[in-house]
N, C-alpha and C positions, 0 to 999 in steps of 0.2 A: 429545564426540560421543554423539550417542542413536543406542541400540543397537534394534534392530526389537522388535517385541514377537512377530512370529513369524519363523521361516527360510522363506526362497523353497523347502528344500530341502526341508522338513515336507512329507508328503503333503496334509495337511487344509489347507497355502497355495491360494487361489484368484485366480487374475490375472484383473486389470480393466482392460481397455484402457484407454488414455486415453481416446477419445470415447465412454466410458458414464459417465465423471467428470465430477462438479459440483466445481466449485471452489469457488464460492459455500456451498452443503451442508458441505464439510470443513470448512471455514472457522467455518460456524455450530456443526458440533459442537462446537467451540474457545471456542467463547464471544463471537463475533465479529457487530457489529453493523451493517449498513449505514450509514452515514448520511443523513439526510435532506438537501434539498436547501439547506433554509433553515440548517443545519448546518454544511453547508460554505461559504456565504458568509458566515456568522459568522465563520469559523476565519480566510476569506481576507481578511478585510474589514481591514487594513490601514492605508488611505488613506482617508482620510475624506469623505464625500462620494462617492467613484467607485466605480462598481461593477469587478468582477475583471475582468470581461472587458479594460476600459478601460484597466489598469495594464501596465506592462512586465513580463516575467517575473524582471529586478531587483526591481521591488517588490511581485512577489507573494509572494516567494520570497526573505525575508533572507540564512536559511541560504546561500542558494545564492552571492548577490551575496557573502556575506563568503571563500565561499572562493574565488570571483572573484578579489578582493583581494588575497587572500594568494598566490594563483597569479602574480598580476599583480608584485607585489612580489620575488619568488624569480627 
């Protein structure tokens, strides 16, 4: 577990609502990148010929189908 880098209880703590937070912003300080759009249908591109849209969420999504599978099997 990570431990805070300051205490809530510290007086120099300053609380940020949540709706003055970027998630996006956190994220990026992290080192975190969007991806573009031609990016992610590389990634989804799967099945040859079809585009993502056209595919079942079995085969957009291996991962997913295989523990399908194994749920299906138990």
């Amino acid at each position: 577990m990570v431990k805070p880098t300051q205490s809530i209880l510290d007086h120099s703590f300053r609380h940020v609502p949540a709706v003055a937070t970027s998630v996006m912003q956190t994220w990026r300080r992290f080192g975190w990148q969007p991806t573009t759009d031609d990016e992610r249908k590389r990634r989804c591109s799967g099945a040859p010929g079809m585009a993502p849209e056209e595919r079942s969420p079995a085969e957009a999504w291996p991962a997913q189908r295989a523990v399908s599978t194994v749920a299906a099997n138990t």
